[in-house]
TIRO-2110 file (N, C-alpha, C; in Angstrom, 1 decimal):
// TIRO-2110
-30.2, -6.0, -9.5, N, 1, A
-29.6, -6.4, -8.2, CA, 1, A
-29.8, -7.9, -8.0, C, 1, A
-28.9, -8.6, -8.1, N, 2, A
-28.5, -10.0, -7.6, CA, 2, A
-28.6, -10.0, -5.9, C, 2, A
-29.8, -11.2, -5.8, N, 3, A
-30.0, -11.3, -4.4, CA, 3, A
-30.1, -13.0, -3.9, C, 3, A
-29.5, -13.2, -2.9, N, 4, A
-29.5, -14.7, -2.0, CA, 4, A
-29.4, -14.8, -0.8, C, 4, A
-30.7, -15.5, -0.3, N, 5, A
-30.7, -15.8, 0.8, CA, 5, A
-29.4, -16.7, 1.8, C, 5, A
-29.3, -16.4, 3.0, N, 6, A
-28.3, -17.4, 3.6, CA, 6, A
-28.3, -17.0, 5.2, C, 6, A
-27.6, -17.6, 5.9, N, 7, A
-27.5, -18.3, 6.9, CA, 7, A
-26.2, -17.7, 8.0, C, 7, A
-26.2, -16.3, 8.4, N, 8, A
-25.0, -16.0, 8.8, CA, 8, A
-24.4, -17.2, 9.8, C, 8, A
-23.2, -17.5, 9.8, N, 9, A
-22.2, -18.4, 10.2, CA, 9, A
-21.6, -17.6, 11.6, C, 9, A
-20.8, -16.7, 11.2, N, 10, A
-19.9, -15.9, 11.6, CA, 10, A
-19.9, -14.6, 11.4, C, 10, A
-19.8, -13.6, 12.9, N, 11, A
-19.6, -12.0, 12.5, CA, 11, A
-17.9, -11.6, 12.7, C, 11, A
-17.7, -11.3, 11.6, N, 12, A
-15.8, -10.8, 11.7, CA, 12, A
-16.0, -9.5, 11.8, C, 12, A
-16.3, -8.5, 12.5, N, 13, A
-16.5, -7.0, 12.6, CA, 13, A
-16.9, -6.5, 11.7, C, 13, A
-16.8, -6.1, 10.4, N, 14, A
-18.0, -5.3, 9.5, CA, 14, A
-18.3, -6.5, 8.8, C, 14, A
-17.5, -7.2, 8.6, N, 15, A
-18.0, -8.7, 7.5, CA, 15, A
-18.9, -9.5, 8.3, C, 15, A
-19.5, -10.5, 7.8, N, 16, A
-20.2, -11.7, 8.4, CA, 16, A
-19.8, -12.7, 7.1, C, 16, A
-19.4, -13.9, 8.0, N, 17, A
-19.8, -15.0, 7.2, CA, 17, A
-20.8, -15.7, 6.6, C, 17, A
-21.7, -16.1, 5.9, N, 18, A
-23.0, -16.3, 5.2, CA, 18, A
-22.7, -17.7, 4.7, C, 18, A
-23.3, -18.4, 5.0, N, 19, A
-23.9, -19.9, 4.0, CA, 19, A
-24.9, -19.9, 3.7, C, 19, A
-24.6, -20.0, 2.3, N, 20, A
-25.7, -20.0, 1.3, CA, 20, A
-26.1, -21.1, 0.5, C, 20, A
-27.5, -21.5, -0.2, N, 21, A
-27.7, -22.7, -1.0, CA, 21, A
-27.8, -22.4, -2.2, C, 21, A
-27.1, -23.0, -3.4, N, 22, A
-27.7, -22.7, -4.6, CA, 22, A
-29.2, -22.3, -4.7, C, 22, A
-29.4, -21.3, -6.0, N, 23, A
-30.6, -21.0, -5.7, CA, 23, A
-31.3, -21.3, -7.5, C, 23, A
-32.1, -21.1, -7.5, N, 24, A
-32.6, -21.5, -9.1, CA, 24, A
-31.9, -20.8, -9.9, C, 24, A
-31.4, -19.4, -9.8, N, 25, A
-30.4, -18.7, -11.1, CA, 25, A
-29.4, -19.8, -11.3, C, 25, A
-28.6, -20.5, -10.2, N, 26, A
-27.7, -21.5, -10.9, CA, 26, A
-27.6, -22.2, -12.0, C, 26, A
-29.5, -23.0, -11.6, N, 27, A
-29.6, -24.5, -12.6, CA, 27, A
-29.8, -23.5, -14.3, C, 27, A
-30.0, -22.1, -14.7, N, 28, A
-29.6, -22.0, -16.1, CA, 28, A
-28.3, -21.6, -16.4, C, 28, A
-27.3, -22.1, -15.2, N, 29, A
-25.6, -21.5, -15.8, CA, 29, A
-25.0, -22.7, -16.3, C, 29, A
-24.5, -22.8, -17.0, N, 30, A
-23.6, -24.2, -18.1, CA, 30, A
-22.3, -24.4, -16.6, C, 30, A
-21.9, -23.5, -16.0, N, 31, A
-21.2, -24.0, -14.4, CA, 31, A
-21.5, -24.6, -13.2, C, 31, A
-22.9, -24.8, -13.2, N, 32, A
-23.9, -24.8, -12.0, CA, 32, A
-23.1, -25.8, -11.2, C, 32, A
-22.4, -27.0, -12.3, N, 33, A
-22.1, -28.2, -11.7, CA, 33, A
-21.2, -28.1, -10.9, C, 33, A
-19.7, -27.6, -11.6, N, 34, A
-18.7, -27.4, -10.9, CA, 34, A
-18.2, -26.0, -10.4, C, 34, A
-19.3, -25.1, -10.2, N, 35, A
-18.9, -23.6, -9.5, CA, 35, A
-18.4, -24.2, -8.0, C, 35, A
-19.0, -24.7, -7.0, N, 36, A
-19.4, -25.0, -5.9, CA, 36, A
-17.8, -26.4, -5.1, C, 36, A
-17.0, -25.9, -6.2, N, 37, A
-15.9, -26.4, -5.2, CA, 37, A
-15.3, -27.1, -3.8, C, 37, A
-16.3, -26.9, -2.8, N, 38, A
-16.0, -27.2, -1.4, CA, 38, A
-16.1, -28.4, -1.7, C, 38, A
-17.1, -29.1, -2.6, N, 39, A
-17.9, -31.0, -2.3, CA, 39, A
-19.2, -30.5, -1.8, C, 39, A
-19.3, -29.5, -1.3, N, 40, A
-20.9, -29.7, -0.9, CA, 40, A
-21.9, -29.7, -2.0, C, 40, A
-23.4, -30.2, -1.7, N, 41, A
-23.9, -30.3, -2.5, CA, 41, A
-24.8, -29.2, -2.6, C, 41, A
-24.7, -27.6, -3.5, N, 42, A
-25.7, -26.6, -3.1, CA, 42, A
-25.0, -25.5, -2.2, C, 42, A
-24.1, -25.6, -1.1, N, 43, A
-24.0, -24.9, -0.2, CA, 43, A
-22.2, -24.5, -0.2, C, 43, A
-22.4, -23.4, 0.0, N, 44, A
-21.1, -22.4, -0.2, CA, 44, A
-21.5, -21.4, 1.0, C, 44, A
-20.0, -20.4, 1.0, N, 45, A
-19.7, -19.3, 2.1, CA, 45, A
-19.5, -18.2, 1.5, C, 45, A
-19.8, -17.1, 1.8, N, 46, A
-19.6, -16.3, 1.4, CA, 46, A
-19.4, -15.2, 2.6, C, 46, A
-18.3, -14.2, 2.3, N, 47, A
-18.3, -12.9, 2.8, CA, 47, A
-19.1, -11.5, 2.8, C, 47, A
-20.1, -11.1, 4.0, N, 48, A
-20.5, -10.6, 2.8, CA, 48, A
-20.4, -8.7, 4.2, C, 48, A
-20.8, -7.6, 3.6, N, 49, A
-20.6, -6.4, 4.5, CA, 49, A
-21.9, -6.5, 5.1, C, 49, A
-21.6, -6.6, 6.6, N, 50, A
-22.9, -6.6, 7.4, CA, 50, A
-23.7, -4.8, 7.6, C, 50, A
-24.5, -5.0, 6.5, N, 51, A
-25.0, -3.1, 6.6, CA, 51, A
-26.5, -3.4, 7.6, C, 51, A
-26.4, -4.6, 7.7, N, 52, A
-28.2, -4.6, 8.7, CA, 52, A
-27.8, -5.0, 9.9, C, 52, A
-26.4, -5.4, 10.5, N, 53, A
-26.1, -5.9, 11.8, CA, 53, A
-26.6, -7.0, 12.2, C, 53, A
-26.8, -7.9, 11.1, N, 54, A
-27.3, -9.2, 11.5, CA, 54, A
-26.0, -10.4, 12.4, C, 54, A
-26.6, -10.7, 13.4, N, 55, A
-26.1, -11.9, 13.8, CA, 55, A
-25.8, -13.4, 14.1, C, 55, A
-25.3, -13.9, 14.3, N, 56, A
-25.0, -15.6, 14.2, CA, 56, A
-26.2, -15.7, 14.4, C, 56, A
-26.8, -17.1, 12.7, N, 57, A
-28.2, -17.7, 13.0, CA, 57, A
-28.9, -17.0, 12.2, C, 57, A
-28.6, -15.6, 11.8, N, 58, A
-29.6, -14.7, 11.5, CA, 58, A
-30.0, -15.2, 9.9, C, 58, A
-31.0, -15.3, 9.2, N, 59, A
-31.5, -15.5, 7.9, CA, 59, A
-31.7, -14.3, 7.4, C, 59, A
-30.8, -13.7, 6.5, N, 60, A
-30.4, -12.9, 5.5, CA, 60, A
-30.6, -12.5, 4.1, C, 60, A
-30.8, -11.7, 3.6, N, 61, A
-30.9, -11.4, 2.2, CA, 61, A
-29.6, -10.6, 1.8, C, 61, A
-28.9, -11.3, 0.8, N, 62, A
-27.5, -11.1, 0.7, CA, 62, A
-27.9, -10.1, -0.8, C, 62, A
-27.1, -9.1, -1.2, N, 63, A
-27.6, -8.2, -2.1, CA, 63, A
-26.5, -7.9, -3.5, C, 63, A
-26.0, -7.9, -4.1, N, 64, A
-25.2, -7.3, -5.2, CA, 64, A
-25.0, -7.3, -6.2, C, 64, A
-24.8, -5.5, -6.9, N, 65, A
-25.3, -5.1, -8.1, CA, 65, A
-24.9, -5.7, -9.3, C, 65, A
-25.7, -6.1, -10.1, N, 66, A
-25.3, -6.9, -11.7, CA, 66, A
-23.8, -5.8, -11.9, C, 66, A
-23.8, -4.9, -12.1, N, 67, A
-22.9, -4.0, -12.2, CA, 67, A
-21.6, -4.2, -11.7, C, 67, A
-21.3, -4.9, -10.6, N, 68, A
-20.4, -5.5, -9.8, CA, 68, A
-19.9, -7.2, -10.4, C, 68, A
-20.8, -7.6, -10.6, N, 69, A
-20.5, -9.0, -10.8, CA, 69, A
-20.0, -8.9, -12.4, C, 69, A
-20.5, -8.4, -13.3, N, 70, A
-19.9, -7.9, -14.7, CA, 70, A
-18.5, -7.8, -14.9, C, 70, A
-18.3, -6.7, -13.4, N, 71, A
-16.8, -5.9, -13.6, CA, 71, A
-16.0, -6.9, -13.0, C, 71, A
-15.8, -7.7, -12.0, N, 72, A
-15.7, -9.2, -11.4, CA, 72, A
-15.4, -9.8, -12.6, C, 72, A
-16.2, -10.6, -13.5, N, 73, A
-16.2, -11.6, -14.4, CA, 73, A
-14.6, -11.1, -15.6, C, 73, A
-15.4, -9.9, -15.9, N, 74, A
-14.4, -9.0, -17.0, CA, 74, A
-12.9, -9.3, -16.5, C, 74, A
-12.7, -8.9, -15.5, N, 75, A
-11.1, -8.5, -14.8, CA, 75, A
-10.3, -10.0, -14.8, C, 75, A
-11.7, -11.3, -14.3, N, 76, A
-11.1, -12.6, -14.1, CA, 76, A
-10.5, -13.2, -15.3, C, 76, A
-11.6, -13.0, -16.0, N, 77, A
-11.9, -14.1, -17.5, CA, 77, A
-11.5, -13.2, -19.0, C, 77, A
-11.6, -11.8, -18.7, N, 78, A
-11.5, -11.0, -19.9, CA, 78, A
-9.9, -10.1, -20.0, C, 78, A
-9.7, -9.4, -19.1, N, 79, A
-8.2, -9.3, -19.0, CA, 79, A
-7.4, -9.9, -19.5, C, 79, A
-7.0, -10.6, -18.7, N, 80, A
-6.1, -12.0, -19.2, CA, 80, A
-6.2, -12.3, -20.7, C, 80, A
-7.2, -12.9, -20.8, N, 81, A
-7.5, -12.8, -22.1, CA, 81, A
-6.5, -12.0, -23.2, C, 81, A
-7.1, -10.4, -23.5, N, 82, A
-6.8, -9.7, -24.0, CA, 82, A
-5.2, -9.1, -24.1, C, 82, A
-4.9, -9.4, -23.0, N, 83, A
-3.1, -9.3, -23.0, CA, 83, A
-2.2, -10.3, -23.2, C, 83, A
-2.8, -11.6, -23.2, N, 84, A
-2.3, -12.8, -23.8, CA, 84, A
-2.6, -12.3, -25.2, C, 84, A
-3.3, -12.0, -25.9, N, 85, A
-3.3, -12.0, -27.3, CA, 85, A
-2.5, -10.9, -27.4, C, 85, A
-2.5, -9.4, -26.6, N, 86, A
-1.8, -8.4, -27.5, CA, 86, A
-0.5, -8.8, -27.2, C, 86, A
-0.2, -9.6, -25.8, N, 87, A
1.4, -9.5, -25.4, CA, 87, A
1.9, -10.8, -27.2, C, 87, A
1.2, -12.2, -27.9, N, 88, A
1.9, -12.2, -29.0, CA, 88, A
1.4, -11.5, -29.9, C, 88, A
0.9, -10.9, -29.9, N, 89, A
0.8, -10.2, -31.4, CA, 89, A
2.7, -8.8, -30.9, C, 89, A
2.3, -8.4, -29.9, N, 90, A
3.7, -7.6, -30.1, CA, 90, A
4.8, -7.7, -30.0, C, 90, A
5.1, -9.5, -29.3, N, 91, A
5.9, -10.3, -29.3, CA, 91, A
6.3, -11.2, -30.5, C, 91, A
5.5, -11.0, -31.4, N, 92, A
5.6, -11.4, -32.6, CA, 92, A
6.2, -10.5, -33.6, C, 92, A
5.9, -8.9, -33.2, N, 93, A
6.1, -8.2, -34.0, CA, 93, A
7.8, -7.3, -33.9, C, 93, A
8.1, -7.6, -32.7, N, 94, A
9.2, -6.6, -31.8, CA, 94, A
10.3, -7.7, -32.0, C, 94, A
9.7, -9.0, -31.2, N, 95, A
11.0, -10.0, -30.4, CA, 95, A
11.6, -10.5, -31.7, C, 95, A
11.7, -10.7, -33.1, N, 96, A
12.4, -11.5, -34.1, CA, 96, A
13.6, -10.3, -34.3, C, 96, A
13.4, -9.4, -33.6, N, 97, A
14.4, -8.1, -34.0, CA, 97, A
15.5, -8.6, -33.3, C, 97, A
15.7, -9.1, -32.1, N, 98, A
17.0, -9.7, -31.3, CA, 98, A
17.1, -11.1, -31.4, C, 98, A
16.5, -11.9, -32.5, N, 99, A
16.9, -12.8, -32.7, CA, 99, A
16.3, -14.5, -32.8, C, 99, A
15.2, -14.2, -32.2, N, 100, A
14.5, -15.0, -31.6, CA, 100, A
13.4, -15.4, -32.8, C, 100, A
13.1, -16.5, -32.9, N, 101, A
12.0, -16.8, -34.2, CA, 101, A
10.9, -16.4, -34.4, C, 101, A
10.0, -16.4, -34.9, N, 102, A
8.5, -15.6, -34.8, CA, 102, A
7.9, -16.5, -33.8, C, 102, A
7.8, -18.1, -33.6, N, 103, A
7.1, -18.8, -32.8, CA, 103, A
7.4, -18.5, -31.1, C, 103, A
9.0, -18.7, -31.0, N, 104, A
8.9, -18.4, -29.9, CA, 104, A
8.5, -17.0, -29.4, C, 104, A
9.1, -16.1, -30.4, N, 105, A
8.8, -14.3, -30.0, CA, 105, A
7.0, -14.4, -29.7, C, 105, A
6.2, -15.1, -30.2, N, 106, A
5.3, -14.9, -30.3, CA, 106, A
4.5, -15.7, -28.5, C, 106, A
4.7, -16.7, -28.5, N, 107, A
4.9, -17.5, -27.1, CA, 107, A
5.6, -16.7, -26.0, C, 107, A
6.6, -16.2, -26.1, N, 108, A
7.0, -15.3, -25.4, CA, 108, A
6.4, -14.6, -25.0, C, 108, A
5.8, -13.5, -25.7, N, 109, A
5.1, -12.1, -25.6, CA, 109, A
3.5, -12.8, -25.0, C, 109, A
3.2, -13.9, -25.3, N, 110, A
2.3, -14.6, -25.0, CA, 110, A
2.2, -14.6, -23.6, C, 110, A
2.8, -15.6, -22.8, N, 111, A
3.2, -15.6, -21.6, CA, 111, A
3.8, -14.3, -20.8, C, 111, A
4.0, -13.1, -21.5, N, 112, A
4.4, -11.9, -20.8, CA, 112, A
3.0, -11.1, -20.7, C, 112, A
2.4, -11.3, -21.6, N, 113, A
1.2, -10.6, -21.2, CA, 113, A
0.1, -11.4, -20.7, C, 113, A
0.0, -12.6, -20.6, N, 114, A
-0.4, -13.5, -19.2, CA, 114, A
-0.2, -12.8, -18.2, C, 114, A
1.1, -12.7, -18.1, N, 115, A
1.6, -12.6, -16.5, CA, 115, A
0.8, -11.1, -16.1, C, 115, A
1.0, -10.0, -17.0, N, 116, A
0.4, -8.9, -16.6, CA, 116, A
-0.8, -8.8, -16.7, C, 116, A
-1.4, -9.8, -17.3, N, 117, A
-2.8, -9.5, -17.0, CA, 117, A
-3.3, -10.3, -16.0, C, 117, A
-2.6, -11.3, -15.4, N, 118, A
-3.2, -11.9, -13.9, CA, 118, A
-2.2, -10.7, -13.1, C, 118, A
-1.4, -10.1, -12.8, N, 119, A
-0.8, -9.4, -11.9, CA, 119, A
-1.7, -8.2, -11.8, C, 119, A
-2.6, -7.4, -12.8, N, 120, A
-3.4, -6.5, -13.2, CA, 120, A
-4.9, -7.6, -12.3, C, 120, A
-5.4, -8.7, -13.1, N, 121, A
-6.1, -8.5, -12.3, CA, 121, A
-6.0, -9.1, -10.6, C, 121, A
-4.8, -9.4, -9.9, N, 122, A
-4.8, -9.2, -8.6, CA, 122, A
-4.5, -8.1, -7.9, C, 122, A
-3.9, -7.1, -8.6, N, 123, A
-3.8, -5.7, -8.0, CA, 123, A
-5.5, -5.2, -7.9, C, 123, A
-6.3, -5.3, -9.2, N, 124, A
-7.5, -4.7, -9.0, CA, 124, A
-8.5, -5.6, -8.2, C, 124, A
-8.4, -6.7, -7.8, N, 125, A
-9.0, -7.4, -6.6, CA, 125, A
-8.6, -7.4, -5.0, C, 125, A
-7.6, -6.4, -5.4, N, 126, A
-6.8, -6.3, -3.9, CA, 126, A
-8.0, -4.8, -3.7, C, 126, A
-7.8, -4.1, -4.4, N, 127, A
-8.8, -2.6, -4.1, CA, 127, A
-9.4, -3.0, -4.5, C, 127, A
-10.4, -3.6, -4.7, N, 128, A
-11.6, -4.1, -4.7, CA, 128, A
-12.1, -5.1, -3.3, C, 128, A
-11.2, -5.5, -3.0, N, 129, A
-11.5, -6.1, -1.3, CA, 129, A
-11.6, -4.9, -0.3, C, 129, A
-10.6, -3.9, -0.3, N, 130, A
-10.3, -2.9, 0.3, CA, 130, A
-11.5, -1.9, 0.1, C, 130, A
-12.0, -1.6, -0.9, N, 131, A
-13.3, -0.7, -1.2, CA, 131, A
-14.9, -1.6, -1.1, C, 131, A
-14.9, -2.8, -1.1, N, 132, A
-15.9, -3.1, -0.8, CA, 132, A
-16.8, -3.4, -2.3, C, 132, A
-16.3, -2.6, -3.1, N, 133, A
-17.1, -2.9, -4.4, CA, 133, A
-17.7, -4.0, -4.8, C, 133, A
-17.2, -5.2, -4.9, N, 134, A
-17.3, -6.3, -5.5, CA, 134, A
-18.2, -7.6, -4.4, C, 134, A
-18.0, -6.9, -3.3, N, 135, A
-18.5, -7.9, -1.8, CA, 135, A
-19.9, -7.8, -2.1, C, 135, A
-20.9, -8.5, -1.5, N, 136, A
-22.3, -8.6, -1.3, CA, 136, A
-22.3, -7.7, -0.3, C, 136, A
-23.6, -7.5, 0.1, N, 137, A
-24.0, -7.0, 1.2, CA, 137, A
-25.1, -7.4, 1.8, C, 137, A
-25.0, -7.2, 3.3, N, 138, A
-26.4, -7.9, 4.0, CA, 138, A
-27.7, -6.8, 4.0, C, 138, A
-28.6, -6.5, 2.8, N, 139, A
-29.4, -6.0, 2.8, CA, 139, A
-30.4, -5.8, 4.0, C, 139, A
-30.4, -7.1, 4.1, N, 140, A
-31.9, -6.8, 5.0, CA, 140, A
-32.1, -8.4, 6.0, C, 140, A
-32.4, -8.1, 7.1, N, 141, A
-32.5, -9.4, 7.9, CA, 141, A
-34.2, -10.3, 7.7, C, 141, A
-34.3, -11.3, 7.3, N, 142, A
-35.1, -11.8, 6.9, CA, 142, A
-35.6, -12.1, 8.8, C, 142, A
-35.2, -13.0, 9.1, N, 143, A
-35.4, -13.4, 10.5, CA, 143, A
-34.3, -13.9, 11.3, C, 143, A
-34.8, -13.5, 12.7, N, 144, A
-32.9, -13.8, 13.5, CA, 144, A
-33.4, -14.6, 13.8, C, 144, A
-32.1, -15.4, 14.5, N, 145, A
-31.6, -16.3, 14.8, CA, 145, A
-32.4, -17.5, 14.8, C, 145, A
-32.4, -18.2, 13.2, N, 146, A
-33.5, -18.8, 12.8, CA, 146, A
-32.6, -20.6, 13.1, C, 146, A
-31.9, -21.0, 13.8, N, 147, A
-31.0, -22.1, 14.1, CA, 147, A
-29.9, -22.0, 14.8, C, 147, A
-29.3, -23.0, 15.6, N, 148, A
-27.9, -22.8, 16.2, CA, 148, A
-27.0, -23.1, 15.2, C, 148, A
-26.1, -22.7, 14.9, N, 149, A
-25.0, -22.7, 14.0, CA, 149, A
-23.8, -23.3, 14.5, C, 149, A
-23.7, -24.9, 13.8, N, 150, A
-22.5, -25.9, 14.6, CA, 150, A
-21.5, -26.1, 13.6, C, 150, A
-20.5, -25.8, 13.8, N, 151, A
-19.5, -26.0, 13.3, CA, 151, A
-19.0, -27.6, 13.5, C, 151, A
-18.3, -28.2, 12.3, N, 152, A
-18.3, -29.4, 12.2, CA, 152, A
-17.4, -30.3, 13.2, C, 152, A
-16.7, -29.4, 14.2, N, 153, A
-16.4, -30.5, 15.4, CA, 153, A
-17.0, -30.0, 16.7, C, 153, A
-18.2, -29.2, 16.6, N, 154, A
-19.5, -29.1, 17.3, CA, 154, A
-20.6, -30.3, 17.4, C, 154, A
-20.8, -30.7, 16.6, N, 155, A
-21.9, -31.7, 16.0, CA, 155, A
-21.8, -32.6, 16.9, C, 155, A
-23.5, -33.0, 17.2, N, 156, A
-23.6, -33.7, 18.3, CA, 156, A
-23.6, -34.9, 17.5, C, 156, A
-23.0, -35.8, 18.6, N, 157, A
-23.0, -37.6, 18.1, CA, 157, A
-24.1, -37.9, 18.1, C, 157, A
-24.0, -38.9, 17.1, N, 158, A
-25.6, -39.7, 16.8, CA, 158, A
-25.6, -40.7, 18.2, C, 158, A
-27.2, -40.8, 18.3, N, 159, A
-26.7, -41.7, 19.3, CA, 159, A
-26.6, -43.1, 19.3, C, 159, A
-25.9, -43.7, 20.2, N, 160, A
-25.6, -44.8, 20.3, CA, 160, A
-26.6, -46.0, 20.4, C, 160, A
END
């Protein structure tokens, strides 16, 4: 079980929003650098299913199974993959029959099984949003409402 602490933000009815800080499993991933997208340094959001009823402020143990994150990775990075190669290998093998060269038949069939294997995996992340599978969960409330939570045109002026 993959677990990280954070900082619920926001409760959207069963979800809660979570800010979280990188945590040491990061610094041994060869992505550590550029996972973290927003510009921040360390700190990301995440959605996660509120099963403890934690609320805004509340300090969280965010929870989700290796098992989940595997089938996640597979669908993003391995799918695709795999139908870009079969779509030219069969595009190679089929498309020279109507006329077309082996290069392009093969680039063809290339980019057709691209397309189905990103279309494949956004159908299975659409039920995967809908079933909850893949989301974290709020295991367990570490401590409530451990700060006020300001949103950035909340923020009080420095003073003058």
């Amino acid at each position: 079980m993959l677990k990280e602490k954070g900082i619920v933000q926001e409760v959207l009815g069963e979800r809660v929003r979570v800010a979280v800080t990188r945590s040491s499993m990061c610094d041994h991933c060869a992505e550590s650098g550029t996972c973290h997208a927003s510009g921040s340094k360390g700190a990301s959001e995440v959605q996660a299913i509120n099963e403890a009823e934690a609320g805004v402020g509340d300090l969280v143990e965010l929870a989700l199974p290796e098992s989940s994150l595997l089938f996640a990775s597979a669908m993003v990075y391995l799918l695709p993959v795999v139908l870009l190669v079969t779509g030219a290998i069969l595009g190679n093998s089929f498309l020279p029959a109507v006329g077309l060269g082996a290069n392009a038949s093969a680039a063809l069939g290339a980019l057709a099984g691209l397309g189905c294997g990103m279309f494949c995996t956004w159908a299975v992340s659409r039920r995967s949003d809908k079933t909850g599978a893949t989301i974290p969960r709020v295991a367990k409330i570490i401590a409530r409402h451990t700060r006020p939570v300001l949103r950035p045109m909340e923020r009080p002026l420095a003073p003058q």
